[in-house]
SELOGU-797703 format. One line per 8 residues: number of its first residue (from 1); their letters; for each residue y, z, x of C-alpha. Coordinates in Angstrom, 1 decimal. Each point is the difference from the previous one (the first is absolute). Last residue first. Layout:
NUM = A = Y,Z,X; ...
//
This chain:
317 = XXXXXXXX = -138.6,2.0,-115.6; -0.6,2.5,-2.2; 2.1,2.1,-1.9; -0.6,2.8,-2.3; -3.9,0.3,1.6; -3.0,-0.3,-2.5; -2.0,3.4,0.4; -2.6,0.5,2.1
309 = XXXXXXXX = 1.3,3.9,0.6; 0.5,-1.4,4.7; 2.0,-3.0,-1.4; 1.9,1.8,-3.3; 1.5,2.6,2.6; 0.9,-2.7,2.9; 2.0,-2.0,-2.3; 1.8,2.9,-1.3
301 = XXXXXXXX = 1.4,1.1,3.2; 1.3,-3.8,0.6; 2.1,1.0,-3.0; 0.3,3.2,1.1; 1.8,-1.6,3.4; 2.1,-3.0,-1.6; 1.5,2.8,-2.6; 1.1,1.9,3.1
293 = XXXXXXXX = 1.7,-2.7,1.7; 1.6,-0.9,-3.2; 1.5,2.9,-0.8; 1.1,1.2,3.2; 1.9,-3.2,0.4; -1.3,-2.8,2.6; -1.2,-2.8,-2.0; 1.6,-3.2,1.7
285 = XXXXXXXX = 0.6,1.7,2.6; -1.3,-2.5,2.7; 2.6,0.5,2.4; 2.8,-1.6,-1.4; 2.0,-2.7,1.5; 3.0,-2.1,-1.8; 0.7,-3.1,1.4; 3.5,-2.3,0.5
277 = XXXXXXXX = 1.2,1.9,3.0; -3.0,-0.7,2.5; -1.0,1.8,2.7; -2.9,1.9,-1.2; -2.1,-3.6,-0.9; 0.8,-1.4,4.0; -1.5,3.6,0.9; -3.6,-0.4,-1.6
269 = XXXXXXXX = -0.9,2.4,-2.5; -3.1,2.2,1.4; -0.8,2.5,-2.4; -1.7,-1.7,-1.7; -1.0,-3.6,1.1; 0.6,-2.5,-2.7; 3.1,1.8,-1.8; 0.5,2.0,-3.4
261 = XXXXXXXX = 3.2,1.2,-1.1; 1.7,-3.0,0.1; 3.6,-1.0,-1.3; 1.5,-4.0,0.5; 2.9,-1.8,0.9; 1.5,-3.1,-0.7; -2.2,-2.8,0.9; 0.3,-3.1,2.5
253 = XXXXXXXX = 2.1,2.6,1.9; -1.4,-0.8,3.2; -0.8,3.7,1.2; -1.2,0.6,-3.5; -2.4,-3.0,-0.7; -1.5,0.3,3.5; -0.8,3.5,-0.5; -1.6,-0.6,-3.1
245 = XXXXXXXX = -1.9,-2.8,1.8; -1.6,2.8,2.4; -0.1,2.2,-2.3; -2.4,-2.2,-2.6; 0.2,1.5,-3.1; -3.3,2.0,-2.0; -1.2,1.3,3.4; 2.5,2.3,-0.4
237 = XXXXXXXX = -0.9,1.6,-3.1; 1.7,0.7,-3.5; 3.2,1.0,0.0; 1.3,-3.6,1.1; 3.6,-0.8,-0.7; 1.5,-3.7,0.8; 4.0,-0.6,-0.8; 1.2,-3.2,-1.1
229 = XXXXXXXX = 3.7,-1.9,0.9; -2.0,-2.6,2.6; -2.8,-0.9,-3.4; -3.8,0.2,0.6; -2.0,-2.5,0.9; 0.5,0.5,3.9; -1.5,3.6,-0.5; -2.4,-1.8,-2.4
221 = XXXXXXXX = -1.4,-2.5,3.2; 1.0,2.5,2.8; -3.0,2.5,-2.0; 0.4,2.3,-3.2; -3.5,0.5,-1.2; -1.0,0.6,3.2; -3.4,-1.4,1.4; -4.1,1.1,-0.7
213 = XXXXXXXX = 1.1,3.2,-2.0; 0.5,2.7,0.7; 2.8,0.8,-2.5; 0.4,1.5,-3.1; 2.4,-2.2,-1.6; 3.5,1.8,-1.2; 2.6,-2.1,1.8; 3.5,0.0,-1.1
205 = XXXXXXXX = 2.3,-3.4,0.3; 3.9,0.3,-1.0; 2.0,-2.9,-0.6; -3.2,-1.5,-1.9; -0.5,-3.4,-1.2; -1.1,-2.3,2.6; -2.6,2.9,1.6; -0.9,0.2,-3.6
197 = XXXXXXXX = -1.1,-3.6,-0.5; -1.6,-0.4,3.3; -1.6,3.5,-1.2; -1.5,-2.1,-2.7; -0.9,0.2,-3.7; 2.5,2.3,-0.8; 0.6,2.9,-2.2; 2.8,0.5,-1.6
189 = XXXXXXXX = 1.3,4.1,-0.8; 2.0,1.6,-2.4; -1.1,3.6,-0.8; -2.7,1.8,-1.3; -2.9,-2.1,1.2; -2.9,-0.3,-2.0; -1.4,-3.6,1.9; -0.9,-0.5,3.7
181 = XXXXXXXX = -2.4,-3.5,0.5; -1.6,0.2,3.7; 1.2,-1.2,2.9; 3.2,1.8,0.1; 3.2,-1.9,0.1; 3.3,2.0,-1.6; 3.4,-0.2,-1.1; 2.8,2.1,-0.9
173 = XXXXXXXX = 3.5,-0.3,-0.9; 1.6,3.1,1.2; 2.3,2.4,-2.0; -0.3,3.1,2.7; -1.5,2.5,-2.2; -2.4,-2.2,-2.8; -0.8,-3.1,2.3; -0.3,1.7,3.3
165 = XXXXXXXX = -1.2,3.3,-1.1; -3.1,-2.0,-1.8; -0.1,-2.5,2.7; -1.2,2.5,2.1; -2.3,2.1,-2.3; -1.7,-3.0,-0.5; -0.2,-0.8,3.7; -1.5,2.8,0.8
157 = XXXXXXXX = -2.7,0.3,-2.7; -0.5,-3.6,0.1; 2.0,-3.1,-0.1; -0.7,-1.4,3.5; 2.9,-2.0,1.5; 3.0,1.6,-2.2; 3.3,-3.0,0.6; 3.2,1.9,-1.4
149 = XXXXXXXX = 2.6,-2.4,-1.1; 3.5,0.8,-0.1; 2.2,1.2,-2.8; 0.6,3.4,1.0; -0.8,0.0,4.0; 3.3,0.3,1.5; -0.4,-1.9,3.9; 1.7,1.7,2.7
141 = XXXXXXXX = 3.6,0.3,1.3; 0.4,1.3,3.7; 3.5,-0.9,0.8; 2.1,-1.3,-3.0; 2.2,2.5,-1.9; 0.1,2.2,3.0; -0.1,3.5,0.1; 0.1,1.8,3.8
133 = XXXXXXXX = -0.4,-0.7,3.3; -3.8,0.3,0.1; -1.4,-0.5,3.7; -0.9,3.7,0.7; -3.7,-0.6,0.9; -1.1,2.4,-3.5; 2.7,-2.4,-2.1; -1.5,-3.2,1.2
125 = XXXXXXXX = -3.3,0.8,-0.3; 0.2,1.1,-3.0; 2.1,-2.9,-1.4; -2.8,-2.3,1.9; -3.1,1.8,-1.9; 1.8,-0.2,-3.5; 0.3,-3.4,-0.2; 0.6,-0.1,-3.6
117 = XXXXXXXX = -2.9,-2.3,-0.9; -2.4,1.7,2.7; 1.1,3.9,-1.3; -0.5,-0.7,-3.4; -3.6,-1.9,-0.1; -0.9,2.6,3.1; 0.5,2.8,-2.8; -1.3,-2.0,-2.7
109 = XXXXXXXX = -3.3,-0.1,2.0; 0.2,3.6,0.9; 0.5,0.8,-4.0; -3.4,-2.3,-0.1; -1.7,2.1,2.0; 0.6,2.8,-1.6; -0.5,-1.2,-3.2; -3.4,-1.5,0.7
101 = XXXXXXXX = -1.4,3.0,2.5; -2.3,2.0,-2.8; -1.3,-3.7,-1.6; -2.8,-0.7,3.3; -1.7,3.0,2.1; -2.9,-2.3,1.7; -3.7,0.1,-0.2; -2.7,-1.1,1.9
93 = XXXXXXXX = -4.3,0.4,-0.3; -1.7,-1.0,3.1; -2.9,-2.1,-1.0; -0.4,-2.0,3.4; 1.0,-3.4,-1.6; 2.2,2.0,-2.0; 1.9,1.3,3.3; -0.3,-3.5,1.5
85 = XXXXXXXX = 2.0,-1.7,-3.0; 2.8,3.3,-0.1; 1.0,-0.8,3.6; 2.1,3.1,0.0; 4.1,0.3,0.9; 0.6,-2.9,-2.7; -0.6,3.1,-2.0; 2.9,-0.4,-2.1
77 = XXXXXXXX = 0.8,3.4,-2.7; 0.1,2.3,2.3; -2.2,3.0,1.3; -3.5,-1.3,0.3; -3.0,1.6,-0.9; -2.5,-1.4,2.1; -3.6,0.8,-0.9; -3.7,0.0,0.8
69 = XXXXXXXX = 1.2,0.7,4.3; -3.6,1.1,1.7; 0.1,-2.7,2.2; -2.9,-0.3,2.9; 1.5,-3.3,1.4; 3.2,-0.5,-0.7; 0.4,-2.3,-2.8; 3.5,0.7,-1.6
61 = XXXXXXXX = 1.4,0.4,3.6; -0.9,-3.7,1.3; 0.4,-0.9,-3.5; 3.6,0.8,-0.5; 1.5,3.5,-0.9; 4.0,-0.2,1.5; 1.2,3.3,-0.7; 3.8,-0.1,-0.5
53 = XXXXXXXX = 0.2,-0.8,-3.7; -2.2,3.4,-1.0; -3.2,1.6,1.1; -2.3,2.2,-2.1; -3.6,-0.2,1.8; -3.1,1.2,-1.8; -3.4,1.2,0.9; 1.6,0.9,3.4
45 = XXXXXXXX = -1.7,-0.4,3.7; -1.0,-3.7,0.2; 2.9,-1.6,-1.2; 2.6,2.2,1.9; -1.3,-1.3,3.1; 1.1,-3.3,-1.2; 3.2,1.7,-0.5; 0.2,1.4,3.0
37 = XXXXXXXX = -0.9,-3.2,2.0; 2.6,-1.5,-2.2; 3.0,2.2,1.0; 0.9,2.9,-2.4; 3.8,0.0,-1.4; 1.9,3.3,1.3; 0.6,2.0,-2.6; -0.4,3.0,1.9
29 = XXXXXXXX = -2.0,2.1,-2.4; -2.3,-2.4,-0.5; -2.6,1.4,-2.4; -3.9,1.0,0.0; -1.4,0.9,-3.4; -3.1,1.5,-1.3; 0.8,-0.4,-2.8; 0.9,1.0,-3.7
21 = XXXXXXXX = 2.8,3.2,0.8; 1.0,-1.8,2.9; 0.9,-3.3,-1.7; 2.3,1.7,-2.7; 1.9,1.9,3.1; 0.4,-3.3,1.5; 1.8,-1.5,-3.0; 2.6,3.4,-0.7
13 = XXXXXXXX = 0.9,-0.2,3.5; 0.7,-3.5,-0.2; -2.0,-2.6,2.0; 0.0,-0.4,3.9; -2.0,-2.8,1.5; -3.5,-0.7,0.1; -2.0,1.9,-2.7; -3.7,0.3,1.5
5 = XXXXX = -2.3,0.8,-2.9; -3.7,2.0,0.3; -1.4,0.8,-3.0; -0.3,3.6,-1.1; -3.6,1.6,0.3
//
C-alpha cells in the first residue's frame, strides 16, 4: 500500500502527476492555505505532509495527539514555517528544497536592488496616475550603483549569488558579515567582523539570513545605523526586519528606500507599507518561474522517495 501524503497547495502539473503515480496522495486543488486545525488534523491522517512557506507547523500541530506524520518534506529552501527543534524531539524527519531557487531569487533581489536605487516604484506610479509631464533633467533622479558599496547580510547560497551579479555585472564593491568564516569566492568580496561595521559601510543593505529567529536581524537600532542615502532589500523572510521600524525608517526618510519580497504576515502587508513612494513590493516571488517552481517540487519529490526506500535523503533539514 502507497503512503499516505497530503500536498497543500498547488504544485506544477508535471510535480503532482509524479506524486500520484507513488502515493496515495490528496492535493489542494484550490490553493487556498489550510488553517491550523486542518493542519493538525492533517498530522494524524497522512504518513507524510509536504507543505511550503505558508504552513505554519509548530508544536501544537507537530504533536497532535495520535500523529501518524514520519515526515515533512518541505517546499523551500527556509523552514522558519516548522518548529524544526520539536519535530526532532518527536522524530519527525524534515527536509527542504535548497540550491534549485538561488539564481532566481537572487535575479529578484537585483531586481528590487535596481528598482529601489532608481526609484522605480514612484516613476510608475506617477506615469500610471497621469502626473508625468514629460523629460526633465532633474525630477526623479535615483542613486547609480557602479562604484557603491553593496552590504550581503548572510553569505550563503543567496547571498553569494547576490553579490556575485552585483560585483561582476553592476561594478559594485561588495562586502559581507556572516557568522561564520566564507572563503573560495570568485569574485571580490570583504568580509566583516560586524554588521555595525557593514550597516556603516554599505549604500545598499541585502538580507539573506534565514529567519525565525528570537528578534530581527535588522531592528530600529541597525535601521538607524545605517546611512540616510542607503537602500534596505530583504529576500529572505519577513520576520528577518522589523516592519514596524521599516516603516518608520521610510515614512521619515531616515533611509532611502528599500525592496522586499518577503514580509512578517503574508499576505497581509499593512497599508502605511503600500502607500509609500520610496519601496518596492513584491509578493513573495522570489522563485516564481516555471523552472524553479517545478525543480522545488521533484526536489521535495525526491525526499519523500529515499524516506519511505530507507535511503539517505538529498536534503535534510
Amino acid at each position: 500500500m502507497s503512503p499516505s501524503l497530503l500536498v497543500t497547495r498547488r504544485l506544477p502539473t508535471s510535480v503532482e502527476a509524479r506524486l500520484a503515480e507513488s502515493y496515495d496522495v490528496t492535493l489542494n486543488p484550490s490553493d487556498v492555505p489550510l488553517s491550523s486545525a486542518e493542519l493538525a488534523d492533517a498530522m494524524q491522517r497522512f504518513d507524510a505532509l509536504m507543505p511550503t512557506v505558508s504552513d505554519r507547523l509548530d508544536a501544537s500541530i507537530l504533536g497532535s495527539q495520535k500523529r501518524q506524520v514520519t515526515i515533512v518534506a518541505n517546499v523551500g529552501v527556509g523552514f522558519s514555517n516548522i518548529d524544526v527543534a520539536v519535530a526532532r524531539e518527536l522524530g519527525i524527519t524534515v527536509s527542504n528544497t535548497p540550491d534549485v531557487l538561488t539564481d532566481a531569487t537572487a535575479d529578484i533581489a537585483l531586481l528590487l536592488l535596481l528598482s529601489s536605487t532608481r526609484g522605480a516604484t514612484a516613476a510608475e506610479r506617477k506615469l500610471r496616475e497621469g502626473r508625468w509631464d514629460g523629460f526633465s533633467l532633474v525630477d526623479g533622479l535615483g542613486m547609480s550603483v557602479q562604484g557603491k558599496v553593496l552590504g550581503i547580510v548572510g553569505m550563503g547560497r543567496i547571498g553569494r549569488a547576490t553579490a556575485r551579479r552585483a560585483s561582476l555585472a553592476l561594478g559594485m564593491s561588495v562586502v559581507f558579515f556572516n557568522r561564520s568564516p566564507v572563503t573560495g569566492l570568485d569574485f571580490e568580496a570583504t568580509q566583516l567582523e560586524s554588521l555595525d561595521q557593514l550597516l556603516a559601510l554599505a549604500d545598499v543593505v541585502s538580507v539573506h539570513v534565514p529567519g525565525g529567529g528570537e528578534a530581527p536581524i535588522i531592528g530600529a537600532k541597525e535601521l538607524a545605523a545605517m546611512k540616510p542615502t542607503a537602500h534596505l532589500i530583504n529576500t529572505a523572510r519577513g520576520d528577518s526586519v522589523d516592519q514596524d521600524a521599516l516603516i518608520q525608517a521610510l515614512a521619515t526618510k531616515s533611509i532611502a528606500g528599500a525592496g522586499l519580497d518577503v514580509f512578517l504576515d503574508e499576505p497581509n502587508v499593512p497599508d502605511t507599507l503600500r502607500a509609500l513612494d520610496n519601496v518596492t513590493l513584491l509578493p513573495h516571488v522570489g522563485s516564481a518561474t516555471q523552472e524553479v517552481r517545478t525543480a522545488m517540487g521533484m526536489l521535495a519529490a525526491d525526499n519523500l522517495d529515499a524516506f519511505f526506500a530507507g535511503n539517505e535523503l538529498p536534503s535534510p533539514v
